[in-house]
VOGU-3710 file (C-alpha; in Angstrom, 3 decimals, decimal comma):
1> xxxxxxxxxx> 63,248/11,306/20,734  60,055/12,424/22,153  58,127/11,394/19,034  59,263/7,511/20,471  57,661/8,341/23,794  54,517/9,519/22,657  54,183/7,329/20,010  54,743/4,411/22,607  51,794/4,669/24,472  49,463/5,413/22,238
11> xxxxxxxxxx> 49,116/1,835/20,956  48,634/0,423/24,573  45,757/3,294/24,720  44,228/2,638/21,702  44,291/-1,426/22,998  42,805/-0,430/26,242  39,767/1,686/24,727  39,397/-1,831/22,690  38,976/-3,843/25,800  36,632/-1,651/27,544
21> xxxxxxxxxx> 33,832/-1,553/24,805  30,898/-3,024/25,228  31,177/-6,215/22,991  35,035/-7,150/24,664  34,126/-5,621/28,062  34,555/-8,228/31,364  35,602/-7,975/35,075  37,676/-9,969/36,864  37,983/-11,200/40,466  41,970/-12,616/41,052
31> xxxxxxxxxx> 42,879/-15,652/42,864  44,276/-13,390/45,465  40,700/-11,891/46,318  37,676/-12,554/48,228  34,169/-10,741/48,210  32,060/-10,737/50,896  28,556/-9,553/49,621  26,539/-10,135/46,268  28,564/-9,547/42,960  26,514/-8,112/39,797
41> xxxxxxxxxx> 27,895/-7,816/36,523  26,648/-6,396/33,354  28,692/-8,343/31,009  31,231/-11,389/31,308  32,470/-11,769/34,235  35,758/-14,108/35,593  36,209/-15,332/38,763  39,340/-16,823/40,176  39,142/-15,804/43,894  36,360/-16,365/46,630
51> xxxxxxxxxx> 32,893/-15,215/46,596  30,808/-15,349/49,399  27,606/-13,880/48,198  25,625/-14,566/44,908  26,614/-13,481/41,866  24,483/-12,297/38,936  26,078/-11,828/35,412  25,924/-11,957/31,945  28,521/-14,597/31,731  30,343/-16,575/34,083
61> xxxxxxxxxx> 33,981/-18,151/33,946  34,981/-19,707/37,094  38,626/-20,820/37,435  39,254/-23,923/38,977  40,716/-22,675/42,566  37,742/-20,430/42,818  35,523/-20,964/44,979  31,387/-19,754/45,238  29,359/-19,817/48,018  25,525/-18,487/47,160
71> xxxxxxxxxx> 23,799/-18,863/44,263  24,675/-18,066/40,535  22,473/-16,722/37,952  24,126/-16,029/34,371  22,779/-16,418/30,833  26,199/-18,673/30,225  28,280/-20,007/33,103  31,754/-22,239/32,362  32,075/-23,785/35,833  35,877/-25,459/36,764
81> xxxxxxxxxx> 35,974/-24,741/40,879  33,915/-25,047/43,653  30,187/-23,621/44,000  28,467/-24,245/47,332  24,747/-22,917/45,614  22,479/-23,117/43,514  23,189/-22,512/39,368  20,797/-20,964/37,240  22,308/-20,477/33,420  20,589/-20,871/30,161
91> xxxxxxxxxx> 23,626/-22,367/29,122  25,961/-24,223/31,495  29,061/-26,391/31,236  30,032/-28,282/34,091  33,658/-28,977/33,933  35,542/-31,948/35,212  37,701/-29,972/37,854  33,753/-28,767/39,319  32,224/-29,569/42,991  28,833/-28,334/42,908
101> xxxxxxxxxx> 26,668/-28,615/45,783  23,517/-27,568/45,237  20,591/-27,025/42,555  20,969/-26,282/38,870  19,021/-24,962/36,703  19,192/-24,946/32,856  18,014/-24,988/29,253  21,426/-26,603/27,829  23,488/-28,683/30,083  27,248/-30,264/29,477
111> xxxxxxxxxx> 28,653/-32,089/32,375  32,485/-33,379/31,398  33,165/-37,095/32,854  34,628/-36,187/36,641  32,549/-33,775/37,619  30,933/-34,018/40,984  27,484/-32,474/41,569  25,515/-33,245/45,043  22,358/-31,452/43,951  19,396/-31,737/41,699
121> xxxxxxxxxx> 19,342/-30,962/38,076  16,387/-29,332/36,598  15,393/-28,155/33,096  14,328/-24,127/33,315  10,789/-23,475/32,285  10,870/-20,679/29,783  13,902/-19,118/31,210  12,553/-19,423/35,090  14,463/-21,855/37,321  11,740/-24,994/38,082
131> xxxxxxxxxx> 10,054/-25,468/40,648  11,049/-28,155/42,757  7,417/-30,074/42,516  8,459/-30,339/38,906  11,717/-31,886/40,224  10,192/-34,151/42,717  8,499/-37,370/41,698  5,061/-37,061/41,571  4,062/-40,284/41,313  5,050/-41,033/44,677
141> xxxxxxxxxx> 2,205/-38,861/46,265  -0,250/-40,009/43,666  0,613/-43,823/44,933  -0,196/-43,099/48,016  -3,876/-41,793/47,655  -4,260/-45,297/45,050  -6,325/-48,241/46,586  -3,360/-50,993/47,093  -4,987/-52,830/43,804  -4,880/-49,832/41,578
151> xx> -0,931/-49,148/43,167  0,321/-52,793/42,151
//
C-alpha cells in the first residue's frame, strides 16, 4: 500500500527533471497573463498572453490571441498573434493568423498567404538588423543630384 504511493510519484518526478533540462527547457506566459516590462529568456520561450515590453529569447512561439507590443529579438520566432514592434529573428515564420506592425528583420523569412504586415522587411547583415538606408531606395537621392538629361 505505501509502495503504490511512492511509487506513484516518482514517474511524474522523474518527467519533470526531463522537462527542466537544458535541451527540453521553455517558459511560458498563459493567455490569462500580461507583463508589463521587458521579458528575457534563455531558451524557448511561449507566449499566449500580453506583453508590453520587448522580449529577447532564444526562441519564440507566439499563440494567436497573444498579443506584443515592443520589439522582438529571437534566433527563431513562430509568429500567429499580434506584434505592435519591430522583429528581429534569424529565422522567422510569419503565420497567417499574424498582424505585424512594424520592422522585421531576418536571414530566412516564411510569410503564409493571409498574413498582414504594415512594416518594412529587411534582410539582416551578418546577424545585425539593417540599417534602414539599406532599406530605403537609394536611387531616389542619387536622382536628385543627376542633371535632368542624365535622370531620364
Amino acid at each position: 500500500m505505501f509502495s503504490k504511493k511512492s511509487a506513484e510519484p516518482e514517474p511524474r518526478a522523474s518527467h519533470v527533471a526531463r522537462a527542466s533540462g537544458a535541451s527540453g527547457s521553455f517558459s511560458v506566459i498563459g493567455s490569462d497573463v500580461t507583463i508589463t516590462g521587458n521579458v528575457v529568456a534563455s531558451t524557448e520561450l511561449h507566449v499566449d498572453g500580453s506583453v508590453e515590453g520587448d522580449i529577447e529569447c532564444a526562441s519564440l512561439v507566439q499563440g494567436e490571441t497573444s498579443k506584443v507590443t515592443g520589439a522582438i529579438r529571437a534566433e527563431t520566432a513562430r509568429i500567429a498573434g499580434t506584434v505592435e514592434g519591430s522583429i528581429d529573428a534569424r529565422e522567422l515564420v510569419v503565420l497567417r493568423t499574424a498582424s505585424i506592425k512594424g520592422d522585421v528583420h531576418y536571414d530566412a523569412l516564411t510569410i503564409e498567404q493571409g498574413a498582414n504586415v504594415d512594416g518594412r522587411f529587411a534582410p539582416r547583415n551578418n546577424g545585425k538588423p539593417a540599417s534602414v538606408a539599406a532599406v530605403a531606395p537609394a536611387a531616389d537621392s542619387e536622382m536628385d543630384s543627376l542633371p535632368m538629361s542624365a535622370a531620364n
